[in-house]
VEXMAR-482820 format. One record per atom (N, C-alpha, C, CB): z, x, y; residue number from 1. Coordinates in steps of 0.05 Angstrom, whole numbers, plus 5000, padded with zeros to 4 digits. Glycine has a CB too. Layout:
N
<rec c3="Z" c1="X" c2="Y" i="NUM"/>
...
//
This chain:
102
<rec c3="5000" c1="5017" c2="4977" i="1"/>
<rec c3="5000" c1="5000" c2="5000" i="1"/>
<rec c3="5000" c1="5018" c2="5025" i="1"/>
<rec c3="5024" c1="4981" c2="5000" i="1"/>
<rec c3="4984" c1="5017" c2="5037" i="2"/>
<rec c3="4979" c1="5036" c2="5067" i="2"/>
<rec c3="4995" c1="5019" c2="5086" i="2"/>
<rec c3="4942" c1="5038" c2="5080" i="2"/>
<rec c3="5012" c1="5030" c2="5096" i="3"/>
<rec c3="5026" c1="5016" c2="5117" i="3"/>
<rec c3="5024" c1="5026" c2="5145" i="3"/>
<rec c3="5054" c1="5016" c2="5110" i="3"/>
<rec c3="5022" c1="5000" c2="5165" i="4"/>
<rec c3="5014" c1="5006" c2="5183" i="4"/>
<rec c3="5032" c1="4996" c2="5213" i="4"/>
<rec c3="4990" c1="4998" c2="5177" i="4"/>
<rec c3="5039" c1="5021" c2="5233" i="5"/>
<rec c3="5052" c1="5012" c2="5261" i="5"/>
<rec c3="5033" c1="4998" c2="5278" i="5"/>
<rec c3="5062" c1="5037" c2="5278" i="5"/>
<rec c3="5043" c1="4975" c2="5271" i="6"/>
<rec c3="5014" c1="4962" c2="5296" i="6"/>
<rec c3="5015" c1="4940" c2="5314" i="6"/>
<rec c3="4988" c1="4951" c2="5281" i="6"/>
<rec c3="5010" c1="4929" c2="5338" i="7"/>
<rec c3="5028" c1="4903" c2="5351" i="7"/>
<rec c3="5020" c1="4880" c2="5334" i="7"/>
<rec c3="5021" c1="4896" c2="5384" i="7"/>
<rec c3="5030" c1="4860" c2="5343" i="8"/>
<rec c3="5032" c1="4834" c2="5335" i="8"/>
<rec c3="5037" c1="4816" c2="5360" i="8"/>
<rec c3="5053" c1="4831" c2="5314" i="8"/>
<rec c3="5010" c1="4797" c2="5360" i="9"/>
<rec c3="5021" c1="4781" c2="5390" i="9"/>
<rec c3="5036" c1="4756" c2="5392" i="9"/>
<rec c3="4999" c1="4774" c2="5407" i="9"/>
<rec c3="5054" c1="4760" c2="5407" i="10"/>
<rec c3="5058" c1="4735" c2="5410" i="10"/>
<rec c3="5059" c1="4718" c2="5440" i="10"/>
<rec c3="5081" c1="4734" c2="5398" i="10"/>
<rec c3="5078" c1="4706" c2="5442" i="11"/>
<rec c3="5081" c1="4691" c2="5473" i="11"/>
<rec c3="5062" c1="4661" c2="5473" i="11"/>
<rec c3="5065" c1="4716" c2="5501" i="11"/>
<rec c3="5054" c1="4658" c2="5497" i="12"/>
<rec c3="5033" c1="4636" c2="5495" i="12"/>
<rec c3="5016" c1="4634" c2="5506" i="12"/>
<rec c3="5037" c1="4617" c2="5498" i="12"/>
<rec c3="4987" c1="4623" c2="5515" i="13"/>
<rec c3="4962" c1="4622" c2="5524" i="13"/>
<rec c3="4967" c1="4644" c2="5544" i="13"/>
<rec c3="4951" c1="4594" c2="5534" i="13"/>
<rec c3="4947" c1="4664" c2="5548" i="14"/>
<rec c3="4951" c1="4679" c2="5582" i="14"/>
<rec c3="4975" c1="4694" c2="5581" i="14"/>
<rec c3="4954" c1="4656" c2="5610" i="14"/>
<rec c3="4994" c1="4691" c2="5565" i="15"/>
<rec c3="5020" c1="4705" c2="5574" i="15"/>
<rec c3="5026" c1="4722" c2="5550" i="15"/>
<rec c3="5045" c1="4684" c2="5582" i="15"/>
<rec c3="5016" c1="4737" c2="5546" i="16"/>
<rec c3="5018" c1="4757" c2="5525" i="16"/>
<rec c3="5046" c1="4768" c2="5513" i="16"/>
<rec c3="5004" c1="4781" c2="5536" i="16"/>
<rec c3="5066" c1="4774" c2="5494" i="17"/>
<rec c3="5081" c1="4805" c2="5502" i="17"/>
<rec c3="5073" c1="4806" c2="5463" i="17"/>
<rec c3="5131" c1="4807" c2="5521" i="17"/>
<rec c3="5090" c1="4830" c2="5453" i="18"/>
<rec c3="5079" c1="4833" c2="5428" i="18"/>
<rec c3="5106" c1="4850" c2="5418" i="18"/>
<rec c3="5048" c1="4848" c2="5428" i="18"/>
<rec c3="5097" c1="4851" c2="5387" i="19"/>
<rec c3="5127" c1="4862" c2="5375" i="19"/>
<rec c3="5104" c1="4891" c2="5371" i="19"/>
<rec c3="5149" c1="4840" c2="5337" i="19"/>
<rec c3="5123" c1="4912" c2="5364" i="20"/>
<rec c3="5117" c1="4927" c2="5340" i="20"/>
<rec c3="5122" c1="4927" c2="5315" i="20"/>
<rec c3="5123" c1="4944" c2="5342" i="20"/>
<rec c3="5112" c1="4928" c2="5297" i="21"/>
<rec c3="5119" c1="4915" c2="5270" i="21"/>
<rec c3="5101" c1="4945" c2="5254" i="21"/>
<rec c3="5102" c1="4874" c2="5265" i="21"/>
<rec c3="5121" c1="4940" c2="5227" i="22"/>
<rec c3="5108" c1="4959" c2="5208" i="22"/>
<rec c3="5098" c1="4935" c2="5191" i="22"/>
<rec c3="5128" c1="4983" c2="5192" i="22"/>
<rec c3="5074" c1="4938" c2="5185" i="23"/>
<rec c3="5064" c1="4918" c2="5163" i="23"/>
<rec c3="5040" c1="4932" c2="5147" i="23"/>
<rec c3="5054" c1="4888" c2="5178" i="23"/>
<rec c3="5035" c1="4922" c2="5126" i="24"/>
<rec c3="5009" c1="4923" c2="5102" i="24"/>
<rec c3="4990" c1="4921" c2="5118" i="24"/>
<rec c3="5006" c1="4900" c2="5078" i="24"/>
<rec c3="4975" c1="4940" c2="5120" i="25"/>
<rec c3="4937" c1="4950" c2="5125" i="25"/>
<rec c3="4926" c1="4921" c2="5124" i="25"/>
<rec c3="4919" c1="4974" c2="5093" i="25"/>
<rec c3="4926" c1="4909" c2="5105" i="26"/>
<rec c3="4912" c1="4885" c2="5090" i="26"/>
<rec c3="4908" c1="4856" c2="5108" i="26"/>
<rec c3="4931" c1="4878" c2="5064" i="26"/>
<rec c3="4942" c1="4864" c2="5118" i="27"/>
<rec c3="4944" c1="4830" c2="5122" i="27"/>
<rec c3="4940" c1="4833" c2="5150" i="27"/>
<rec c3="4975" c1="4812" c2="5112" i="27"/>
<rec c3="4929" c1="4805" c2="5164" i="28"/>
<rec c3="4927" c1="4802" c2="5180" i="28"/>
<rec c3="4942" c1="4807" c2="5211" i="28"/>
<rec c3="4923" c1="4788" c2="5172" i="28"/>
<rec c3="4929" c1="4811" c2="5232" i="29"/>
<rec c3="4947" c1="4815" c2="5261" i="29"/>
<rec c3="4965" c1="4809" c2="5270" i="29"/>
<rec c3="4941" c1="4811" c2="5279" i="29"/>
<rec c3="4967" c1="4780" c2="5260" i="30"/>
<rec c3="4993" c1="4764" c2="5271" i="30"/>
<rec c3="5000" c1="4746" c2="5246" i="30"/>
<rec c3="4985" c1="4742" c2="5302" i="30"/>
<rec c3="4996" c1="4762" c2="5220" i="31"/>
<rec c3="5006" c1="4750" c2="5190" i="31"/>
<rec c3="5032" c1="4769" c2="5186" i="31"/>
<rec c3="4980" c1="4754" c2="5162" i="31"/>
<rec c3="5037" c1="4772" c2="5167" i="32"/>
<rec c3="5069" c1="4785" c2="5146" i="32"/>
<rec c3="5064" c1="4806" c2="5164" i="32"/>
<rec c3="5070" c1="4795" c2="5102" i="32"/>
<rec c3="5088" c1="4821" c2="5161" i="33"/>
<rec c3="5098" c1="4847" c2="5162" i="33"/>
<rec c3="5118" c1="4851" c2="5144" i="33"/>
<rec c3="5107" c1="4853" c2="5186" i="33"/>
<rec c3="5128" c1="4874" c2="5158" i="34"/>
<rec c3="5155" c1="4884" c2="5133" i="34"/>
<rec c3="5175" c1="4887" c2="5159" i="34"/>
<rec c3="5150" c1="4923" c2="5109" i="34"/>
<rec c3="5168" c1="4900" c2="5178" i="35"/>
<rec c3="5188" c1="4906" c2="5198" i="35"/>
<rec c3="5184" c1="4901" c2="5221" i="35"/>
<rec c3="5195" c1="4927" c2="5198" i="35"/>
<rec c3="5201" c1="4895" c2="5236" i="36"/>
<rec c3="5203" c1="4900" c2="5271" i="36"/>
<rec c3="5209" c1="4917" c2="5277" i="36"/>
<rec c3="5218" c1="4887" c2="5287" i="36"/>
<rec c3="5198" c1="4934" c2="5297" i="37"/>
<rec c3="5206" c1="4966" c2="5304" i="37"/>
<rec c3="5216" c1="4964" c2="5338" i="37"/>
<rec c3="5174" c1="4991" c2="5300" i="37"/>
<rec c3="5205" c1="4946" c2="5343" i="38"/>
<rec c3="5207" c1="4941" c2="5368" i="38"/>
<rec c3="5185" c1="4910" c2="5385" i="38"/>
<rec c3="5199" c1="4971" c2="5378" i="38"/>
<rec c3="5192" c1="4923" c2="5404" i="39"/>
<rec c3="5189" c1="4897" c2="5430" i="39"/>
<rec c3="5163" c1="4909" c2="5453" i="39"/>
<rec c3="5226" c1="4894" c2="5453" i="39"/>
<rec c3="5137" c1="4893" c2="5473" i="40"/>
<rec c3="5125" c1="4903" c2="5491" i="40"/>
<rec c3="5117" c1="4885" c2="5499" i="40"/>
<rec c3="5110" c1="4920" c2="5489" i="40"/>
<rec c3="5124" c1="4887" c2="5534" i="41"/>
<rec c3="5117" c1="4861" c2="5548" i="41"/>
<rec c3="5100" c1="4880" c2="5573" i="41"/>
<rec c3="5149" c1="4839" c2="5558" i="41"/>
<rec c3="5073" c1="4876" c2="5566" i="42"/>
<rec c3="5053" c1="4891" c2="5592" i="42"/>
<rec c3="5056" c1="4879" c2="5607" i="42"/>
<rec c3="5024" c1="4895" c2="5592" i="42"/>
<rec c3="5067" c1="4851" c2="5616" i="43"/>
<rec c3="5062" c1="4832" c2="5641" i="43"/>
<rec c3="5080" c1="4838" c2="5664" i="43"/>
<rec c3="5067" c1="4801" c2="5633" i="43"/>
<rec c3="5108" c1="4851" c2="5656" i="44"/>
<rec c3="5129" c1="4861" c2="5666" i="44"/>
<rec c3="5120" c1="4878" c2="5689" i="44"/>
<rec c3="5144" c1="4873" c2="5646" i="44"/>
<rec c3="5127" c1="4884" c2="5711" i="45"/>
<rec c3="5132" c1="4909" c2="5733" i="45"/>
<rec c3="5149" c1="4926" c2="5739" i="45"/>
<rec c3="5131" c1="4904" c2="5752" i="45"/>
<rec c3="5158" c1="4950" c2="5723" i="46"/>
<rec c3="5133" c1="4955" c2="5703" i="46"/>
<rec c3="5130" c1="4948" c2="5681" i="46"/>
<rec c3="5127" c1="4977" c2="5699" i="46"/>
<rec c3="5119" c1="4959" c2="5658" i="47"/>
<rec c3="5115" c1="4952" c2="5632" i="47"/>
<rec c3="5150" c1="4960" c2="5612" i="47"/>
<rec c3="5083" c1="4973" c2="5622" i="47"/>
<rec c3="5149" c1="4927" c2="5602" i="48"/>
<rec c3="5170" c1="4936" c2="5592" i="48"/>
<rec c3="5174" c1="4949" c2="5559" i="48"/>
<rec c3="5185" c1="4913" c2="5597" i="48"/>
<rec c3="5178" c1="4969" c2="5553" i="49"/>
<rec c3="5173" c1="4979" c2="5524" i="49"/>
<rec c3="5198" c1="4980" c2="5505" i="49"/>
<rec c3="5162" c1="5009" c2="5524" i="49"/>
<rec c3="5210" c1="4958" c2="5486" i="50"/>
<rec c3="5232" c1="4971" c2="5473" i="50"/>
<rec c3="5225" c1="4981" c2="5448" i="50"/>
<rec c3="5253" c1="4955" c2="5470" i="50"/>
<rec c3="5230" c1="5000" c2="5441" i="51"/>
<rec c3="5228" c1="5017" c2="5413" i="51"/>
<rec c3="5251" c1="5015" c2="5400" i="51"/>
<rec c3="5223" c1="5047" c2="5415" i="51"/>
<rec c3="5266" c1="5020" c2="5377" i="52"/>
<rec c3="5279" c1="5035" c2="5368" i="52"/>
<rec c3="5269" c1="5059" c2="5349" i="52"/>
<rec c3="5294" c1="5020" c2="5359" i="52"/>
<rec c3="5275" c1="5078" c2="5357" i="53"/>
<rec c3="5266" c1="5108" c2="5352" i="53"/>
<rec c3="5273" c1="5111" c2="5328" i="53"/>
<rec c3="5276" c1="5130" c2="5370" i="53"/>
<rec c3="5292" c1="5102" c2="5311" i="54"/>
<rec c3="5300" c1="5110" c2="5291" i="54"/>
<rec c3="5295" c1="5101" c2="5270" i="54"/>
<rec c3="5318" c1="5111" c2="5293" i="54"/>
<rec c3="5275" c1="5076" c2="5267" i="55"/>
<rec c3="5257" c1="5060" c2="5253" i="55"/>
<rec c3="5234" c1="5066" c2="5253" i="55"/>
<rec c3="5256" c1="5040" c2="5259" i="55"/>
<rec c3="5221" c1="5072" c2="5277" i="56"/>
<rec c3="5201" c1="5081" c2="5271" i="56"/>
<rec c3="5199" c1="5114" c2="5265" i="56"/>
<rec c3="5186" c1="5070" c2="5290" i="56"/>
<rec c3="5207" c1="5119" c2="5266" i="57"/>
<rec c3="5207" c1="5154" c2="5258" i="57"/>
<rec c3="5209" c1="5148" c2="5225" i="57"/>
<rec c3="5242" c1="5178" c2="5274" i="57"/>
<rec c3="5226" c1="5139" c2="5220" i="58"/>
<rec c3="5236" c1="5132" c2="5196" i="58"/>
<rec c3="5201" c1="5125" c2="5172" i="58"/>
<rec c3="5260" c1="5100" c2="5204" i="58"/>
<rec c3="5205" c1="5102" c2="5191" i="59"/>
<rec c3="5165" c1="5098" c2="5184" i="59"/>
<rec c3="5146" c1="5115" c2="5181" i="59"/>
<rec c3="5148" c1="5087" c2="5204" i="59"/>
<rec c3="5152" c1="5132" c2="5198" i="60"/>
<rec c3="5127" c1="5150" c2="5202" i="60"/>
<rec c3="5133" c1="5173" c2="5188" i="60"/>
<rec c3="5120" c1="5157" c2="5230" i="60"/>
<rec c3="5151" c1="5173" c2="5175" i="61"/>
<rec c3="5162" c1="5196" c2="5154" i="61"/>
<rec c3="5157" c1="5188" c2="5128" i="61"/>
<rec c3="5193" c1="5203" c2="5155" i="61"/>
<rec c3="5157" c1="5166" c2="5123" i="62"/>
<rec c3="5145" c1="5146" c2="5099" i="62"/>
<rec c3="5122" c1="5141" c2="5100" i="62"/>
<rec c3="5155" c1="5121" c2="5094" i="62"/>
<rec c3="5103" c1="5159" c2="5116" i="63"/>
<rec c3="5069" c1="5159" c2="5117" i="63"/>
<rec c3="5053" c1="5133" c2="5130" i="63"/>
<rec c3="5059" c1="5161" c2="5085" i="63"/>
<rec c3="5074" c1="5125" c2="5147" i="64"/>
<rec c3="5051" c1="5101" c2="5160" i="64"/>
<rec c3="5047" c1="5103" c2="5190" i="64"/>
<rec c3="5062" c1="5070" c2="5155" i="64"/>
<rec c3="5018" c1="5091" c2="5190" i="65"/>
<rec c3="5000" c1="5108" c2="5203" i="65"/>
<rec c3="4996" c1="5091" c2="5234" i="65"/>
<rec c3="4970" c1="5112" c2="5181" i="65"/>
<rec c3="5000" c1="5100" c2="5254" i="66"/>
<rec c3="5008" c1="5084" c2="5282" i="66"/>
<rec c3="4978" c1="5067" c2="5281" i="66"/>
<rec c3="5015" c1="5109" c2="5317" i="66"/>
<rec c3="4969" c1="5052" c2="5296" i="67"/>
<rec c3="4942" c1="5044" c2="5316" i="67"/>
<rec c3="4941" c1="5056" c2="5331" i="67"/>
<rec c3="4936" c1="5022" c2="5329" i="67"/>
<rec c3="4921" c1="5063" c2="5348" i="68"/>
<rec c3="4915" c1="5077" c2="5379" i="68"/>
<rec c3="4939" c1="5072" c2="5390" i="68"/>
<rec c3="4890" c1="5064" c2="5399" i="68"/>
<rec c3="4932" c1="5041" c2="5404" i="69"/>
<rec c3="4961" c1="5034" c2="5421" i="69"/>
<rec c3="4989" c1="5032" c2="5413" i="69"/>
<rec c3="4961" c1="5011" c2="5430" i="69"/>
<rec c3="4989" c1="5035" c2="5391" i="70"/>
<rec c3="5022" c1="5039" c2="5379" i="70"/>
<rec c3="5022" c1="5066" c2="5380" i="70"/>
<rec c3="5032" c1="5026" c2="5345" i="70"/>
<rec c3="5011" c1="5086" c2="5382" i="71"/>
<rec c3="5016" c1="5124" c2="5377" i="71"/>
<rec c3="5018" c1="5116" c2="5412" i="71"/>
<rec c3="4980" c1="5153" c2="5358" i="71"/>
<rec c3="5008" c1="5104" c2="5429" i="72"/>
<rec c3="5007" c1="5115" c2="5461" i="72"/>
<rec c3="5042" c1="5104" c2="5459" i="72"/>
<rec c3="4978" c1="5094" c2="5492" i="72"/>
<rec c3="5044" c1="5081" c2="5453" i="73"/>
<rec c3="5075" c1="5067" c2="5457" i="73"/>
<rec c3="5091" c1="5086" c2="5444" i="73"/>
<rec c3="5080" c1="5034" c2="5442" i="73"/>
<rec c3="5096" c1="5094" c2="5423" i="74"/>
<rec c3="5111" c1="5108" c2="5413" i="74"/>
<rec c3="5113" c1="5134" c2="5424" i="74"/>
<rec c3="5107" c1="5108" c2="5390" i="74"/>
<rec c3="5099" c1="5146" c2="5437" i="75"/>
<rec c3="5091" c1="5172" c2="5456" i="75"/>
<rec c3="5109" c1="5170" c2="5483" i="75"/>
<rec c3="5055" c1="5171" c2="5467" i="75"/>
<rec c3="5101" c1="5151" c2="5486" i="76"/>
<rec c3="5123" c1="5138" c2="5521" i="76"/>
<rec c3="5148" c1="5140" c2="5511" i="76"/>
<rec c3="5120" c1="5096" c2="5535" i="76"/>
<rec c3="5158" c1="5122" c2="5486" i="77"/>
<rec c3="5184" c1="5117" c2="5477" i="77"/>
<rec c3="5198" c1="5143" c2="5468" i="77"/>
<rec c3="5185" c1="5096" c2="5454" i="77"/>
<rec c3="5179" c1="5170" c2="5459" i="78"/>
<rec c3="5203" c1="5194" c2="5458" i="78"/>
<rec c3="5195" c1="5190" c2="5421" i="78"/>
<rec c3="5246" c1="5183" c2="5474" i="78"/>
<rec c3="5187" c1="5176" c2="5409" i="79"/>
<rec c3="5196" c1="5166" c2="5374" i="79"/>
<rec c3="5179" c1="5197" c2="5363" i="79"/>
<rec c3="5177" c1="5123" c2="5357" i="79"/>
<rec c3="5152" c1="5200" c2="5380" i="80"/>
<rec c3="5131" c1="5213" c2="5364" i="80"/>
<rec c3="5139" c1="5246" c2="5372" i="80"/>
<rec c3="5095" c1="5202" c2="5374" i="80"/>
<rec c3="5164" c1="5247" c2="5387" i="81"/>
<rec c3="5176" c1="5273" c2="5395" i="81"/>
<rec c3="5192" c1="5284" c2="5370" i="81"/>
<rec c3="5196" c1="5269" c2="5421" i="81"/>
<rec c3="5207" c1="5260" c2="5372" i="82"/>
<rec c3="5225" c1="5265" c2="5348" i="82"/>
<rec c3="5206" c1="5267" c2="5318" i="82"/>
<rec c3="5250" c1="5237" c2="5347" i="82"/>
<rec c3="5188" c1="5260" c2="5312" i="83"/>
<rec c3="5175" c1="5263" c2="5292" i="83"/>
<rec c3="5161" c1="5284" c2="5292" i="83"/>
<rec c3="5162" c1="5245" c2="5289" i="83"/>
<rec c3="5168" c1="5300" c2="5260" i="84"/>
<rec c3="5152" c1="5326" c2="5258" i="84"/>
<rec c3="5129" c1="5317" c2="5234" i="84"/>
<rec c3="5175" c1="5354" c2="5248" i="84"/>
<rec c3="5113" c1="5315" c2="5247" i="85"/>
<rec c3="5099" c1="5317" c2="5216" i="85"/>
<rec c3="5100" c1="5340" c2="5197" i="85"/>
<rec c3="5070" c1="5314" c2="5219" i="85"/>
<rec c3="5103" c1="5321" c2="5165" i="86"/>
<rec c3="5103" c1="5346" c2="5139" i="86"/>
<rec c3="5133" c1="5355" c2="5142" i="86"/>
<rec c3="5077" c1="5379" c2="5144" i="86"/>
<rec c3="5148" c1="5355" c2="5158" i="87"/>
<rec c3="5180" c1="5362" c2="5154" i="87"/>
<rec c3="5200" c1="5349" c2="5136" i="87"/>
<rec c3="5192" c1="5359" c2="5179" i="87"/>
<rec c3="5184" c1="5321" c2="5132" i="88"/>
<rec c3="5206" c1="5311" c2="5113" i="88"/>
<rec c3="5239" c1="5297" c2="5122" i="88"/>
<rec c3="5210" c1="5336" c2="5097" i="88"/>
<rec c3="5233" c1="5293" c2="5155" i="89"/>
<rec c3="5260" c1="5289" c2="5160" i="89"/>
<rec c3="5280" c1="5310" c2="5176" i="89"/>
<rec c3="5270" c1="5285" c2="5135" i="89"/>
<rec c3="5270" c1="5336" c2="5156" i="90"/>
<rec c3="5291" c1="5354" c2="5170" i="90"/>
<rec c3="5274" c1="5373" c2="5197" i="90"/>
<rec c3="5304" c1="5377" c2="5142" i="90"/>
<rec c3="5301" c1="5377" c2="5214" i="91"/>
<rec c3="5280" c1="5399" c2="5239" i="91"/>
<rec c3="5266" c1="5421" c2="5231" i="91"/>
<rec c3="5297" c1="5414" c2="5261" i="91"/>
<rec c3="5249" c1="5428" c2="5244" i="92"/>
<rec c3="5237" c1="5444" c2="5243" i="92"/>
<rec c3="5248" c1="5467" c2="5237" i="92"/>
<rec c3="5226" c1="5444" c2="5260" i="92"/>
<rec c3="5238" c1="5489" c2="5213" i="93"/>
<rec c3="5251" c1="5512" c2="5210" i="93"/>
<rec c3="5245" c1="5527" c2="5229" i="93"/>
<rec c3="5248" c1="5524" c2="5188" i="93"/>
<rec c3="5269" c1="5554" c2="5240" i="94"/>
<rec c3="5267" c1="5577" c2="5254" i="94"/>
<rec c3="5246" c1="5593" c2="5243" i="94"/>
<rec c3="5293" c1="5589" c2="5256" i="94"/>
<rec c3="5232" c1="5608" c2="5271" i="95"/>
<rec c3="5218" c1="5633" c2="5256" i="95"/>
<rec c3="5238" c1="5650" c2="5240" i="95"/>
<rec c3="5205" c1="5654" c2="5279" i="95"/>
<rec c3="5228" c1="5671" c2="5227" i="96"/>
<rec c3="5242" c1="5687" c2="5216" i="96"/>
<rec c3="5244" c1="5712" c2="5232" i="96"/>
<rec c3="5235" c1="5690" c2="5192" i="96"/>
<rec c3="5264" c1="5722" c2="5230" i="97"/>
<rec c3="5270" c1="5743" c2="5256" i="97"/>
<rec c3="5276" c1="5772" c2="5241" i="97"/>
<rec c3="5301" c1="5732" c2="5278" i="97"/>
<rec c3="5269" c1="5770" c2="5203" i="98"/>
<rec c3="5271" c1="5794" c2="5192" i="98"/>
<rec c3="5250" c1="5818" c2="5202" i="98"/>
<rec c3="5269" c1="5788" c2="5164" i="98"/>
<rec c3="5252" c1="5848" c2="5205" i="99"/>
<rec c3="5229" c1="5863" c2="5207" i="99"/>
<rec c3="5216" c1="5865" c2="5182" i="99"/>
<rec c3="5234" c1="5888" c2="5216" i="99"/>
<rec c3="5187" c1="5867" c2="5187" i="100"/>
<rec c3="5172" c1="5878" c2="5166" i="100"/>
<rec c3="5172" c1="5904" c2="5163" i="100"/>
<rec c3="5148" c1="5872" c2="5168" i="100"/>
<rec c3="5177" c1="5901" c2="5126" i="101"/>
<rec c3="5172" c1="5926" c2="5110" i="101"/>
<rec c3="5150" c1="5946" c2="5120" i="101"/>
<rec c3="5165" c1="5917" c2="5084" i="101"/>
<rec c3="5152" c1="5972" c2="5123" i="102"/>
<rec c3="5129" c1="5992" c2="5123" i="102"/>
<rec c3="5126" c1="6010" c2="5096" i="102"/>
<rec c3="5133" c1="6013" c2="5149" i="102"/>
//
């Protein structure tokens, strides 16, 4: 199952705002998900963005893969900072500061 960070709209005619949601590749835009990651209301002055960082990192450590506009949102929110790709969770290792053998 390819899972995917991607909005979901809601609100009503003209008045947009949208969740972030982790959901299945498959299913539709505004069908199932699995998760809420967060909140985005573009109509706001300014734009209002809630994330929780610790869900979606979480996500994205379990290989699922943003949309355009969910990688820009998550970029603003700080989430894709905290995310290392290929780390597995843990920080980034130190260089190594041994000398090389001659």
């Amino acid at each position: 199952m390819a899972v995917k960070l991607r909005l979901m709209r809601m609100g009503k005619k003209k008045q947009p705002t949208y969740r972030l949601v982790a959901a299945d590749g498959r299913s539709p835009r505004d069908g199932r998900f699995i998760e809420i990651v967060g909140t985005y209301d573009p109509r706001a002055e300014p734009s209002l963005i809630k994330i929780d960082n610790d869900k979606a990192v979480a996500w994205l450590q379990k290989g699922a893969q943003p949309t355009d506009r969910a990688r820009q949102l998550l970029k603003i929110s700080g989430a894709l900072e905290q995310f290392k790709p290929g780390s597995g969770g843990a920080p980034a290792p130190a260089a190594a500061s041994t000398p090389a053998s001659s």
